[in-house]
C-alpha positions, 0 to 999 in steps of 0.5 A, spaced: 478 192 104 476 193 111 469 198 112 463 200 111 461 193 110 455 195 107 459 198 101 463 192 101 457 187 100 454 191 094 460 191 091 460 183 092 454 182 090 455 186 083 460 182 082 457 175 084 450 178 079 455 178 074 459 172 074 453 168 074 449 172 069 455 172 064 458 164 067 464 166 068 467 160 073 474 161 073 474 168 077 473 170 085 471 177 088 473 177 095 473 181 101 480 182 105 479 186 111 484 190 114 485 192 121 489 198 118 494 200 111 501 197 114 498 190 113 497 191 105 504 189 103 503 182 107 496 181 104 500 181 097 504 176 100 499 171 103 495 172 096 501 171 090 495 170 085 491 177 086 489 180 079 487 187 082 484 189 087 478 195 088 479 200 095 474 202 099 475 207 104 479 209 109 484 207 104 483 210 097 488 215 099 494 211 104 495 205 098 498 210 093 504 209 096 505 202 095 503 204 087 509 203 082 505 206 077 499 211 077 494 213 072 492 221 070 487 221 075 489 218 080 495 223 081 490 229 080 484 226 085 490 223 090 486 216 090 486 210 088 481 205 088 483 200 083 489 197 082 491 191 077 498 187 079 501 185 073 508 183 073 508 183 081 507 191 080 501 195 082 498 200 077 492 204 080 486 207 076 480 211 080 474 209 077 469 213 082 471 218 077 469 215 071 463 212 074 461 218 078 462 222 071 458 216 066 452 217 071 451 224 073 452 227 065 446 225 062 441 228 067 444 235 068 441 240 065 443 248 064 442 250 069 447 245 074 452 250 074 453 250 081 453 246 085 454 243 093 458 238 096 457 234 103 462 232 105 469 231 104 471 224 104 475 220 101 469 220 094 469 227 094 477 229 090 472 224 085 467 228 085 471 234 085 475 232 079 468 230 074 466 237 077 471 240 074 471 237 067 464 239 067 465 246 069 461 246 074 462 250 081 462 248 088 462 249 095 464 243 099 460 244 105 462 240 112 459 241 120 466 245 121 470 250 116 477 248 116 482 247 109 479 241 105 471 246 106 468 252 103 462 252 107 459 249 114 451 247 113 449 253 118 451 257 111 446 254 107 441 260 107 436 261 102 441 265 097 446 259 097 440 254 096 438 258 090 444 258 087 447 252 088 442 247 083 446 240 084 446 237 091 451 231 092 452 228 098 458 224 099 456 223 107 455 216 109 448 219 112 442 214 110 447 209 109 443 202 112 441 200 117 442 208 119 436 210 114 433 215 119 439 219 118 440 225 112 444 231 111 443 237 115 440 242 110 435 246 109 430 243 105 425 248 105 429 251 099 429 245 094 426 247 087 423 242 082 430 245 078 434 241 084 438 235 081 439 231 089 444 226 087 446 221 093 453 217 093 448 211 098 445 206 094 443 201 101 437 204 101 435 205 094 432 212 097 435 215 102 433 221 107 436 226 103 433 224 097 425 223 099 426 229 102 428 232 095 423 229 091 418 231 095 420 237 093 420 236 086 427 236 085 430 230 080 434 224 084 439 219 083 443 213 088 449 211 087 447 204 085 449 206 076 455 209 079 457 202 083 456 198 077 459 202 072 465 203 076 465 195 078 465 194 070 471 200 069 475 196 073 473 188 071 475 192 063 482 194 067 483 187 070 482 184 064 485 189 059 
């Protein structure tokens, strides 16, 4: 569903690699684009032989209301990114949070007890939800203050930075073919007890994070996190 159309690519492409490396040739992944979320009901009709379907944004938060049924997660984060359809009703799942959770436990160290958040995008409530579950504070920092931010990235002295030991971006800032582009902060202040986590997968090493590992800091892509959501969601389908 419609952009960015790098997300989609890679999502189509996890799925395609597994087909092929599993052989399983009684199952398509494809792409439908929409122009905006009103043609969401048409597209179920036009494709009565859906099984599920994965949400990308600007869309994860509008379909819920075409759900007729809603995991926990989903009602928490206010998100849905998954959705099985199974006797012509739509059950949704949230499967960012899970793949954002399984890949970003392992490396946290005691010291990640407080964190900072670019961005308030539609992968942000996910982030949010595992940061919460982990008890692990946050700030979400945006260009401009306003309801859904703590933080602008003109307040990122080095107090803050010292503080805050996990840095997720959730910006498309990186994202190809833009590479040359990062986040605005003061990268200056980054310690080798840094933990910068990108959301980006295209490229592998984005901006923020090469500006981080020069620093020492320990970095991670997003790439574990789409592929573990894409399995949540093949488990989900096929359950």
């Amino acid at each position: 569903m419609q952009f960015p159309k790098t997300l989609i690519a890679e999502e189509l492409r996890t799925f395609e690699k597994k087909f092929e490396e599993q052989t399983i040739t009684d199952c398509t992944y494809e792409n439908f684009e929409l122009e905006s979320i009103e043609e969401f009901p048409n597209l179920l009709k036009k494709n009565p032989g859906l099984k599920g379907l994965n949400i990308t944004i600007p869309y994860k938060e509008e379909v819920v209301q075409f759900l007729n049924s809603n995991n926990q997660i989903v009602e928490a984060v206010g998100a849905c990114n998954c959705i099985k359809i199974s006797g012509g009703k739509l059950f949704g799942y949230n499967t960012d949070v899970i793949g954002f959770e399984k890949s970003l436990r392992p490396l946290l160290k005691p010291w990640h007890k407080k964190s900072l958040i670019l961005g308030n995008g539609g992968a942000t409530e996910a982030v949010t939800f595992v940061l919460r579950k982990l008890n692990i504070s946050f700030d979400i920092v945006s260009r401009s203050l306003h309801t859904n931010s703590t933080l602008c990235y003109k307040d990122l002295g080095e107090e803050v930075m010292s503080e805050s030991l996990l840095i997720i971006n959730t910006t498309p800032l990186g994202m190809y073919p833009q590479t040359d582009q990062y986040p605005d902060i003061p990268y200056e202040f980054i310690t080798e007890k840094h933990f910068l986590y990108d959301l980006i997968y295209n490229p592998s090493e984005t901006m923020f994070l090469q500006k981080g590992k020069e620093k020492g800091a320990m970095i991670k892509n997003g790439e574990e996190m789409l592929v573990l959501q894409a399995e949540e969601s093949w488990s989900i389908w096929n359950n």
